[in-house]
NUKOL-680002 format. One record per residue (C-alpha): residue in three letters; x negated, y negated, z. Coordinates in nm, 3 decimals. Last residue first. Example, Ala and Ser with C-alpha at 12.3 -4.5 7.8 and 13.67 -1.06 7.14 Angstrom:
BEGIN
{pt SER {-1.367 0.106 0.714}}
{pt ALA {-1.230 0.450 0.780}}
END
This chain:
BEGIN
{pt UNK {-8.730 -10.687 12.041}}
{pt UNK {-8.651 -11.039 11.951}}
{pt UNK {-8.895 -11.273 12.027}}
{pt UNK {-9.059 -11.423 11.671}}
{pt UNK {-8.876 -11.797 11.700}}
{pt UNK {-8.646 -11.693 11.422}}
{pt UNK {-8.528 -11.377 11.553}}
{pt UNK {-8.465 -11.492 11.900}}
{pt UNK {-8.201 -11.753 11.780}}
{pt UNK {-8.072 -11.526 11.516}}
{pt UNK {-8.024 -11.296 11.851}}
{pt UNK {-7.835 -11.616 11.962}}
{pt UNK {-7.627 -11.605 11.685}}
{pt UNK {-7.541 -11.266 11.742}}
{pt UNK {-7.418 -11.353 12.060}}
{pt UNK {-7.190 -11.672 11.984}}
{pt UNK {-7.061 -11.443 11.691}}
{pt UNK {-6.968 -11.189 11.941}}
{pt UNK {-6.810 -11.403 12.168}}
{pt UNK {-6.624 -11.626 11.971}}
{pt UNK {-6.474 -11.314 11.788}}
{pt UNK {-6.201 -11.213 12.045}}
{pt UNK {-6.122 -11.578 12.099}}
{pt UNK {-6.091 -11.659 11.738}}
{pt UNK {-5.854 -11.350 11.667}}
{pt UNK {-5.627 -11.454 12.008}}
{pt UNK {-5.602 -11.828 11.850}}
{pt UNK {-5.473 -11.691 11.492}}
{pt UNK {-5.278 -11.456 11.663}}
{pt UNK {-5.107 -11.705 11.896}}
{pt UNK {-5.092 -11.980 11.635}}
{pt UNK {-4.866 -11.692 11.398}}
{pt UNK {-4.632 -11.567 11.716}}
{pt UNK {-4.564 -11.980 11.757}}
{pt UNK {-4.529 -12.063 11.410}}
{pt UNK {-4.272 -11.734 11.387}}
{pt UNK {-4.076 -11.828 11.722}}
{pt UNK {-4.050 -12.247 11.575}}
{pt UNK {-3.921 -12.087 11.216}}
{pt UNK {-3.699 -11.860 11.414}}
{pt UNK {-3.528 -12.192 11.568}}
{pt UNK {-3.507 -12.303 11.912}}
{pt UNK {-3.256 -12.414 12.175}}
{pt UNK {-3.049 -12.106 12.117}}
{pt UNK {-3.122 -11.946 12.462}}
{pt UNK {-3.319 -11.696 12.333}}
{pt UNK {-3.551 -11.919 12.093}}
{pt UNK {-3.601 -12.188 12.385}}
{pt UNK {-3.786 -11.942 12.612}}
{pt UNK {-3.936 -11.747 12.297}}
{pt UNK {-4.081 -12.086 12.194}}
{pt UNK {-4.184 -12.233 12.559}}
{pt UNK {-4.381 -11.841 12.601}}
{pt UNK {-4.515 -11.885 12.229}}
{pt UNK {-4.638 -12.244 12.304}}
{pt UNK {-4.825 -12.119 12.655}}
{pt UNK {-4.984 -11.815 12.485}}
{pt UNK {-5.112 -12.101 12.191}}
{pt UNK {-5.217 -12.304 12.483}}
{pt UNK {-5.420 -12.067 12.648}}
{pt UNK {-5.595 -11.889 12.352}}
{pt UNK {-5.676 -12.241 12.223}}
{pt UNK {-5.824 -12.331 12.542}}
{pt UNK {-6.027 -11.987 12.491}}
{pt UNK {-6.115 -12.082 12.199}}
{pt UNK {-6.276 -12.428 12.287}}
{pt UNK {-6.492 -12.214 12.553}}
{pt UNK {-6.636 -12.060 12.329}}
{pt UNK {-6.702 -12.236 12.068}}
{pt UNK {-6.924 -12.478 12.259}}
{pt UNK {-7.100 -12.151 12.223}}
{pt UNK {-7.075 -12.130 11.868}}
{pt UNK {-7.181 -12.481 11.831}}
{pt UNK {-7.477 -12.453 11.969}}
{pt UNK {-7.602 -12.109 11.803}}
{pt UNK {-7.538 -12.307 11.516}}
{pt UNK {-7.763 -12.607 11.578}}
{pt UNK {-8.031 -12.415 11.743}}
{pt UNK {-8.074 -12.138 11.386}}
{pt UNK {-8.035 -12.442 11.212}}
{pt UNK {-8.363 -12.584 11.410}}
{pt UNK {-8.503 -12.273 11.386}}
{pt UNK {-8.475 -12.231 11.012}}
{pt UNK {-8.608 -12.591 10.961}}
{pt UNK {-8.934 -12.537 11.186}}
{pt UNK {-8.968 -12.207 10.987}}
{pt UNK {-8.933 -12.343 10.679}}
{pt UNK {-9.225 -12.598 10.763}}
{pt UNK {-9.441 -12.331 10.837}}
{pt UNK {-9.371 -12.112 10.571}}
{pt UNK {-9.551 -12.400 10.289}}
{pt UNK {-9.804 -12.471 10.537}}
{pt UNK {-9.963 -12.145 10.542}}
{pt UNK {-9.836 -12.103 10.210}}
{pt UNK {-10.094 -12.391 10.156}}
{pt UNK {-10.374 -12.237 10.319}}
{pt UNK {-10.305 -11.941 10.105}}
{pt UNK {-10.327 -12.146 9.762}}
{pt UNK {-10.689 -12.288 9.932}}
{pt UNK {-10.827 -11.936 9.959}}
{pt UNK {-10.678 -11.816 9.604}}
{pt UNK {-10.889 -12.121 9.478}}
{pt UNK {-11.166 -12.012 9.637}}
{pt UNK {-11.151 -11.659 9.542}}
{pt UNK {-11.147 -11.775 9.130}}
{pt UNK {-11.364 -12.053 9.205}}
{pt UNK {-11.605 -11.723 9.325}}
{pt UNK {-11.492 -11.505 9.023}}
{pt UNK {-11.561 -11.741 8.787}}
{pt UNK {-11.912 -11.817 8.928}}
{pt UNK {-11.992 -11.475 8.904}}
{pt UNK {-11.893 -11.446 8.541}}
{pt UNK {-12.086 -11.707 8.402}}
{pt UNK {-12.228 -11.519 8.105}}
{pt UNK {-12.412 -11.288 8.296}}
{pt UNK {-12.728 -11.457 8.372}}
{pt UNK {-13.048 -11.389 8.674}}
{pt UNK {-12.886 -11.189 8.868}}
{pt UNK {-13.209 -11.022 9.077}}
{pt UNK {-13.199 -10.647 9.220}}
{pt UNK {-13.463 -10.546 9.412}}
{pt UNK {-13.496 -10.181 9.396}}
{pt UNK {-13.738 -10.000 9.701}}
{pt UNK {-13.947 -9.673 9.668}}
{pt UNK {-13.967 -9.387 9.673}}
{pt UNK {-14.082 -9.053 9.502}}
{pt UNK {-14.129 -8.641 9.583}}
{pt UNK {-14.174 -8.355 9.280}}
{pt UNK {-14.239 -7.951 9.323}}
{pt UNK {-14.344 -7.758 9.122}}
{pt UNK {-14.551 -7.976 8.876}}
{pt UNK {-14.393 -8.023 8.523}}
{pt UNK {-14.692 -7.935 8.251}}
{pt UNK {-14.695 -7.622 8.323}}
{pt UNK {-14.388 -7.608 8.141}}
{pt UNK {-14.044 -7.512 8.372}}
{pt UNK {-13.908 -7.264 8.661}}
{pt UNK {-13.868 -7.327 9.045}}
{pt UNK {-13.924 -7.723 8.984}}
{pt UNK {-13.894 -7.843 9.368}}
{pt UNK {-13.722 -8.147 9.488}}
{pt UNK {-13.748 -8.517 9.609}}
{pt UNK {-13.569 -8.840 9.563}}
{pt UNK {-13.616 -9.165 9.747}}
{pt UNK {-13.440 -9.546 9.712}}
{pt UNK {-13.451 -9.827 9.915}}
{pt UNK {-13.215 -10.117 9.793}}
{pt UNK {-13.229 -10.515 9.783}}
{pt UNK {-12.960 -10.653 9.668}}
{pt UNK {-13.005 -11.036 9.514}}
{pt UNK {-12.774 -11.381 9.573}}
{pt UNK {-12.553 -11.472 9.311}}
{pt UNK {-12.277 -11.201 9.441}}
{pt UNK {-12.338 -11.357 9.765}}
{pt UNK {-12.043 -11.675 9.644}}
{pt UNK {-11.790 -11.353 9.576}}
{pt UNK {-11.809 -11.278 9.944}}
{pt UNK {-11.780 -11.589 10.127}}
{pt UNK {-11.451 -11.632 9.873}}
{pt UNK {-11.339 -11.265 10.086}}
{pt UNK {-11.379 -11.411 10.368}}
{pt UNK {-11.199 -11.788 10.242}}
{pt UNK {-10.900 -11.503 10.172}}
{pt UNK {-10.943 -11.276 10.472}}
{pt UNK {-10.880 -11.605 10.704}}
{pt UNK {-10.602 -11.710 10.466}}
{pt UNK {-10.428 -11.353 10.436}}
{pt UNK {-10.462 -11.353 10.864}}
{pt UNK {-10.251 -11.736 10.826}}
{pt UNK {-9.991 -11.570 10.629}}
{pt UNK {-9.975 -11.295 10.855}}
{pt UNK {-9.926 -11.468 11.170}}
{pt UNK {-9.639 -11.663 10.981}}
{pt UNK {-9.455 -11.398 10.888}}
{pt UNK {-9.511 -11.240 11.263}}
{pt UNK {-9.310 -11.561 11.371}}
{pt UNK {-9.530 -11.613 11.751}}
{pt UNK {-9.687 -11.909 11.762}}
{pt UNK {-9.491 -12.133 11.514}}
{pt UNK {-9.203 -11.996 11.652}}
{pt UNK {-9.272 -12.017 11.955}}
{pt UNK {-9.350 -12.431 11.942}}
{pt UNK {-9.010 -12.479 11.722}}
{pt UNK {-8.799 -12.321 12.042}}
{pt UNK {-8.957 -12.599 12.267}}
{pt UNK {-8.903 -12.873 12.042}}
{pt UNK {-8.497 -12.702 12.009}}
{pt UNK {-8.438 -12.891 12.308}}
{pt UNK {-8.164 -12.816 12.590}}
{pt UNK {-8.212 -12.467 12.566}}
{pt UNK {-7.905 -12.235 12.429}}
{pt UNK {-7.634 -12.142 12.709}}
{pt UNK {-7.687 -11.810 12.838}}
{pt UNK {-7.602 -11.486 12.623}}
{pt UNK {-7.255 -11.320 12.664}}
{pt UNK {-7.282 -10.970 12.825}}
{pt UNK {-7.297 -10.691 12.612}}
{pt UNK {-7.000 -10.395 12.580}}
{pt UNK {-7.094 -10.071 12.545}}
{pt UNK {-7.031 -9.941 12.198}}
{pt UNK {-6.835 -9.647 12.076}}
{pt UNK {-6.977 -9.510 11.707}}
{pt UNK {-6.831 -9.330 11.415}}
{pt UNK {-6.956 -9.240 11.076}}
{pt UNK {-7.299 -9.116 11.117}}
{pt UNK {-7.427 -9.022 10.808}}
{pt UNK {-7.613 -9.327 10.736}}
{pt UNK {-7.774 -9.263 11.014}}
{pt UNK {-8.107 -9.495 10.923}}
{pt UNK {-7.976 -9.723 11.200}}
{pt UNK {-7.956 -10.044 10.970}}
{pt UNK {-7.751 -9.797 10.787}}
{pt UNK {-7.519 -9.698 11.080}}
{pt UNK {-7.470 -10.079 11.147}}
{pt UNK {-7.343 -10.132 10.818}}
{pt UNK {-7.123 -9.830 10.811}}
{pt UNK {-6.988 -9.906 11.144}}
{pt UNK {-6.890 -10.245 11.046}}
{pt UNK {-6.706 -10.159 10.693}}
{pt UNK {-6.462 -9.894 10.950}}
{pt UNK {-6.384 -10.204 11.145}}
{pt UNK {-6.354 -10.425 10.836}}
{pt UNK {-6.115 -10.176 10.727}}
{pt UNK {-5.919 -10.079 11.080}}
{pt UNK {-5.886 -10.480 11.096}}
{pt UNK {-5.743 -10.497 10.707}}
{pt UNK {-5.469 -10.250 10.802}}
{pt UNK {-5.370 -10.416 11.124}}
{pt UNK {-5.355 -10.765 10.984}}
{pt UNK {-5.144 -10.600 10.693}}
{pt UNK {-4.910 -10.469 10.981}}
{pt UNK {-4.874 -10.814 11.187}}
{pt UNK {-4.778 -10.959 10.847}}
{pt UNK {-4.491 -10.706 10.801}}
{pt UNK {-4.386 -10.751 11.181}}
{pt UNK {-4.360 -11.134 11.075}}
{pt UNK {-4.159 -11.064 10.741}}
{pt UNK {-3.932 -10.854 10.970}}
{pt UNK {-3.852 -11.140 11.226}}
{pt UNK {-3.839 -11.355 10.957}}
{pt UNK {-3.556 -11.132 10.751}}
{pt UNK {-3.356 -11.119 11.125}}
{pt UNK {-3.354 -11.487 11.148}}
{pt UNK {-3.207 -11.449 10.869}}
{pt UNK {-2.971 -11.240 10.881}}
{pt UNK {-2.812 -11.444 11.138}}
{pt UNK {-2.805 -11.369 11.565}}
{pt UNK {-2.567 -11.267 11.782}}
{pt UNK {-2.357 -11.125 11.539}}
{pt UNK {-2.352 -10.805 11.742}}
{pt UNK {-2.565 -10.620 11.462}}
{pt UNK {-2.782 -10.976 11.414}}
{pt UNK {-2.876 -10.927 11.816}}
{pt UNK {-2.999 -10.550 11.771}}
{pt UNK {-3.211 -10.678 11.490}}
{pt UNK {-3.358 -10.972 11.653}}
{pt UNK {-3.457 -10.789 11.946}}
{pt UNK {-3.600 -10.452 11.756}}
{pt UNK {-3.795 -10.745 11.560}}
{pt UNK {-3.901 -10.896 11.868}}
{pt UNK {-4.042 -10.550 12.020}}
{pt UNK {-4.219 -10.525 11.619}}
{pt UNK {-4.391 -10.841 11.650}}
{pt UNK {-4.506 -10.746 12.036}}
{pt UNK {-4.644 -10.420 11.899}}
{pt UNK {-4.769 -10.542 11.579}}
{pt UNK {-4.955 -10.827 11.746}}
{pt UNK {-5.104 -10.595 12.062}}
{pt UNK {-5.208 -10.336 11.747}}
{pt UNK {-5.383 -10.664 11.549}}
{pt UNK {-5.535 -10.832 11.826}}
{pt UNK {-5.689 -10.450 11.936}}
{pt UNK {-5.853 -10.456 11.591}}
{pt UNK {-5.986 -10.780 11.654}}
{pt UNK {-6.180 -10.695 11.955}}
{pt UNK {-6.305 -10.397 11.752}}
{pt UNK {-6.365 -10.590 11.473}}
{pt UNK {-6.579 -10.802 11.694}}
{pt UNK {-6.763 -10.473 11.887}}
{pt UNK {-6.869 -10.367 11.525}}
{pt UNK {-7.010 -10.734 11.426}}
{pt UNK {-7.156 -10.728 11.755}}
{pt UNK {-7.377 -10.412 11.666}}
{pt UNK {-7.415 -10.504 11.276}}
{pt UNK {-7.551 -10.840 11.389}}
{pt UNK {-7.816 -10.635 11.650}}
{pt UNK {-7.895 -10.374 11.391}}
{pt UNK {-7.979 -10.653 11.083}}
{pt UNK {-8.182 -10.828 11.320}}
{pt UNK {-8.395 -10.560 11.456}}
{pt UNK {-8.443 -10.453 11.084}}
{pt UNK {-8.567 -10.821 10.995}}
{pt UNK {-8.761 -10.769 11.338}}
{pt UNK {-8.926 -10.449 11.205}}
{pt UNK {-8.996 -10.584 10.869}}
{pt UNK {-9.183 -10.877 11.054}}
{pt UNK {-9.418 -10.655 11.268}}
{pt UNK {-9.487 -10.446 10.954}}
{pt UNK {-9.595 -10.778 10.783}}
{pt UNK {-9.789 -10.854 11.118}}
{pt UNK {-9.976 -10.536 11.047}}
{pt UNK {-10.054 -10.582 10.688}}
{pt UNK {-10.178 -10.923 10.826}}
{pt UNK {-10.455 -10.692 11.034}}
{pt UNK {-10.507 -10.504 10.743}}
{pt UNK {-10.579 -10.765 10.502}}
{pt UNK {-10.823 -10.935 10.805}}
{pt UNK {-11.023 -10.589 10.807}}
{pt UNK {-11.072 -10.624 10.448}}
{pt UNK {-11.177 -10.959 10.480}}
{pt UNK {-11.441 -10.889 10.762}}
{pt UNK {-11.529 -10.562 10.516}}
{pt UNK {-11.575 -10.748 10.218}}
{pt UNK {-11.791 -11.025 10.426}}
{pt UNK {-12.001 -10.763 10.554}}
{pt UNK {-12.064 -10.597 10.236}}
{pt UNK {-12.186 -10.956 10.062}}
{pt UNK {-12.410 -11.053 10.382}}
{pt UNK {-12.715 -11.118 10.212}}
{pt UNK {-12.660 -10.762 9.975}}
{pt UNK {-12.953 -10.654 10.230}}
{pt UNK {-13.139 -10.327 10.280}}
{pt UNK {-12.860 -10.074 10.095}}
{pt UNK {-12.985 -9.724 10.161}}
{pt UNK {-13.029 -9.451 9.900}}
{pt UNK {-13.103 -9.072 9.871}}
{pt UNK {-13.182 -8.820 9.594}}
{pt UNK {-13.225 -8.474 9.671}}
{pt UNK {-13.340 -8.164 9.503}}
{pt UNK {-13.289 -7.914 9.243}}
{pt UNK {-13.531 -7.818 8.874}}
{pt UNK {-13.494 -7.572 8.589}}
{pt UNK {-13.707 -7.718 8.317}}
{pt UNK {-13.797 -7.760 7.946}}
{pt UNK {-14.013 -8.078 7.885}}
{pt UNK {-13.891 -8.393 7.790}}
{pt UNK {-14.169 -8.699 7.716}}
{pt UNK {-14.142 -9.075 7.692}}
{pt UNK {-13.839 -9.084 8.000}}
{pt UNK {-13.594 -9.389 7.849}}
{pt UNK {-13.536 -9.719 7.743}}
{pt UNK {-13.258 -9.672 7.538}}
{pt UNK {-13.083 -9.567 7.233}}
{pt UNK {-13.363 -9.434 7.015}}
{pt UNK {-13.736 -9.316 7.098}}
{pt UNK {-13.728 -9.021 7.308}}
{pt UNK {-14.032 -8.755 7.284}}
{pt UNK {-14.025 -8.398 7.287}}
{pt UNK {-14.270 -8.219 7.444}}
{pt UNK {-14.234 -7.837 7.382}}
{pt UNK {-13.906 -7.856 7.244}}
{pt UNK {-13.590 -7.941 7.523}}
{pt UNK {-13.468 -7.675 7.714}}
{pt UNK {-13.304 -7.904 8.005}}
{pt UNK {-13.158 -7.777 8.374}}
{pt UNK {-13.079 -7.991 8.678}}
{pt UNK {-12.969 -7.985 8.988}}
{pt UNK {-12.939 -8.254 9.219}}
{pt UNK {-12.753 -8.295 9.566}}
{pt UNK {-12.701 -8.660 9.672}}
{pt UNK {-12.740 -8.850 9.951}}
{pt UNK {-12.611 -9.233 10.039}}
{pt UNK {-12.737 -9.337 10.369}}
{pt UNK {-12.497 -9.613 10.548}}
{pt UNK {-12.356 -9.988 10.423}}
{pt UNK {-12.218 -9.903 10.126}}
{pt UNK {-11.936 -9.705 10.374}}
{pt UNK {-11.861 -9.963 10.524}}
{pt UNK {-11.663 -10.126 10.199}}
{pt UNK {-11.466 -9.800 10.169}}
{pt UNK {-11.469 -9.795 10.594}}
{pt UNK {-11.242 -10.187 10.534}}
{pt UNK {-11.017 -10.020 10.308}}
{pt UNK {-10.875 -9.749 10.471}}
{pt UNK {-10.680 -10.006 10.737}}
{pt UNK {-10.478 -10.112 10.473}}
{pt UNK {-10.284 -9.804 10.397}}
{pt UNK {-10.217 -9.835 10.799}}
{pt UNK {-10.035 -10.089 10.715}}
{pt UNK {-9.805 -9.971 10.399}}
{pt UNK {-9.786 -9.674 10.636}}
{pt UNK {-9.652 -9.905 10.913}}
{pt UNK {-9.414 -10.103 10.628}}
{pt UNK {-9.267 -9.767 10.448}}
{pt UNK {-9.179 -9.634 10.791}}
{pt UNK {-8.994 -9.954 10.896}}
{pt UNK {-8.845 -9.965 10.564}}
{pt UNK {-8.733 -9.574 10.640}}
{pt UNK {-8.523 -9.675 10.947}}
{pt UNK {-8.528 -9.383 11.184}}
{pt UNK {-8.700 -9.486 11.501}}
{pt UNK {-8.711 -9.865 11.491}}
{pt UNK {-8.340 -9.842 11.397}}
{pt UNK {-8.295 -9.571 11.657}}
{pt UNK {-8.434 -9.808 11.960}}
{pt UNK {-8.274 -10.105 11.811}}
{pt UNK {-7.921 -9.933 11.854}}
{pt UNK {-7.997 -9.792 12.201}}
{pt UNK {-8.048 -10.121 12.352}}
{pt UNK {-7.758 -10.258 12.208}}
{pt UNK {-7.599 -9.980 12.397}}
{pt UNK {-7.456 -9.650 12.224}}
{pt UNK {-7.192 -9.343 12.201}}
{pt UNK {-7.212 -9.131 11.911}}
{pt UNK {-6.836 -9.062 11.840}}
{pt UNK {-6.710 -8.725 11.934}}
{pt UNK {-6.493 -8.834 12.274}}
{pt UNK {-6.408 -9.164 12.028}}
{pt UNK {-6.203 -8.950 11.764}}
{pt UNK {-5.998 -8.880 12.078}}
{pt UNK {-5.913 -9.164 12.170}}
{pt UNK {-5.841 -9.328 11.867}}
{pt UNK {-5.599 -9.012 11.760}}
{pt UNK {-5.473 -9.141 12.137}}
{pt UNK {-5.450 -9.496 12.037}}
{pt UNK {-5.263 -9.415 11.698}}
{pt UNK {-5.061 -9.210 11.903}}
{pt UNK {-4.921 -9.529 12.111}}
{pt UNK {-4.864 -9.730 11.803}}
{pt UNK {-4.669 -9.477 11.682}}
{pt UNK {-4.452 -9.505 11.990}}
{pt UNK {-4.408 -9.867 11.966}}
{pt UNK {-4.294 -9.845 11.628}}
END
């Protein structure tokens, strides 16, 4: 046993010489790299950014290329369908026709200032699928180095279940020892190897996660430098609450949606007000009727008055304003969430790392109880039922050690997460 245990740690060792080899540093780095969400969100963003020069753009010089043909009879006069040009002639005629916007009273501006907002919350959105992804990559990274820990509980267990076993046995040959203390000793050693098997699982589960938080979801295999333990959390989680509420990229963007909201009501409230437009168009008749000159010129300016349309501008401004007020209240709504997230977020992180240091009493005393329990086992003080507790506490106790660690540091990235720090 103990020799297959040995080159199961060198196939280990080896496998690890072609693993992709990585700090907690490097892990963020490639999920901000190669993570398609990430991707999606900053296009998503920059998406956003186009809309503002749309609205802009009604703010410059329109011009226009013309050409036009018509063979029409000598003369011929429009009366149906429209108010219209009296008199068609037949023509071949290009030019120009231009157009400036004067004043909309502030209608554009508002679109764009809204627009502009949009995208600037469109950026805080990608800021918060980033840290989500951050997240995910640091729990997946100490999620890895905990199965690892555990994995090593499991081969030092089956090694030292499988010495006693060899004991046990060689003593119930020279009738040292009864059957069945030899049967526990062997249902012990079996327990020890389904606690292997499930550790090389969740070990091999681990790496997948974190590889897909990477965006290398081919990437099977990965050896991780070790992070130091975090510091102790903060005395007060009042502190922790006032990040958060300044820095949560979630809640950045809510409150940009607002501002571009009550811009964008600004916006609907001009459409009662009137555009005034300049307008010009000029070109040259090569081939037509005498009657059509040569060449034609014209401006002028368009003043543009709503006067009734059924109600439909005031619609759409209680329409904006009431989307305005709905964001204020999401506003409010994600603030108070995040004030209870972070103060969960505190309370846990707390606990595990008064955690700690509770496990590794455990650790101590459960080593101690084993040592008193083989003592008093081979000197036929002690039963196998007393050796088997013991070997079972010390697992249990090594397991929580080895994780009380990791969870205490990926609780603390929750930590950093929640009040809008982790990078």
């Amino acid at each position: 046993m103990r020799l297959a245990i040995l080159i199961l740690l060198g196939v280990i060792s080896l496998s690890a010489q072609d693993a992709m080899h990585l700090t907690l540093a490097d892990a963020r780095r490639l999920t901000v790299e190669n993570n398609p969400q990430f991707g999606s969100a900053k296009l998503t963003a920059s998406a956003a950014h186009q809309i503002a020069p749309q609205y802009r753009s009604n703010l410059l010089p329109s011009l226009t290329g013309l050409v036009t043909g018509v063979g029409a009879d000598s003369g011929s006069r429009l009366a149906a369908g429209a108010l219209n040009n009296p008199a068609v002639y037949s023509r071949l005629a290009s030019g120009v026709a231009a157009s400036q916007l004067l004043s909309d009273f502030g209608r554009t501006r508002s679109l764009m200032a809204s627009s502009d907002l949009h995208a600037q919350s469109q950026d805080q959105a990608a800021e918060a699928t980033r840290a989500d992804l951050l997240l995910a990559a640091t729990r997946a990274f100490y999620a890895v180095l905990r199965a690892q820990a555990v994995l090593t509980v499991a081969l030092q267990t089956v090694s030292a279940r499988a010495l006693v076993a060899e004991q046990v046995s060689a003593l119930a040959e020279n009738k040292l020892k009864s059957t069945l203390d030899l049967s526990f000793a062997n249902v012990n050693l079996a327990d020890a190897r389904l606690l292997l098997l499930q550790a090389r699982n969740d070990l091999a589960s681990a790496k997948a996660d974190l590889a897909e938080a990477m965006g290398l979801p081919r990437q099977t295999d990965f050896v991780l430098a070790d992070e130091p333990m975090p510091g102790a959390p903060p005395a007060s989680v009042d502190v922790l609450i006032q990040e958060a509420i300044a820095n949560r990229p979630e809640l950045k963007s809510l409150r940009l949606e607002q501002s571009s909201a009550e811009r964008f009501s600004k916006a609907e409230h001009a459409l009662n007000y009137p555009t005034v437009a300049a307008i010009a168009a000029a070109g040259v008749v090569p081939a037509g009727e005498s009657q059509v000159p040569g060449r034609y010129g014209a401006a002028g300016v368009n003043v543009s008055i709503p006067i009734f349309n059924g109600g439909l501008f005031k619609a759409r401004q209680s329409e904006a304003e009431l989307k305005a007020q709905a964001a204020a209240k999401n506003v409010d709504d994600l603030r108070n969430r995040v004030m209870r997230d972070v103060r969960v977020a505190y309370l846990n992180a707390q606990t595990a790392f008064e955690r700690v240091g509770l496990t590794d009493q455990l650790l101590l005393q459960a080593q101690l109880s084993l040592d008193l329990s083989q003592t008093r086992y081979n000197l036929g003080l002690g039963s196998i039922i007393e050796l088997s507790q013991a070997q079972l506490n010390l697992t249990a106790a090594q397991i929580a050690s080895a994780s009380a660690r990791f969870d205490y540091a990926a609780q603390n990235a929750l930590v950093e997460y929640q009040i809008g720090v982790l990078r």
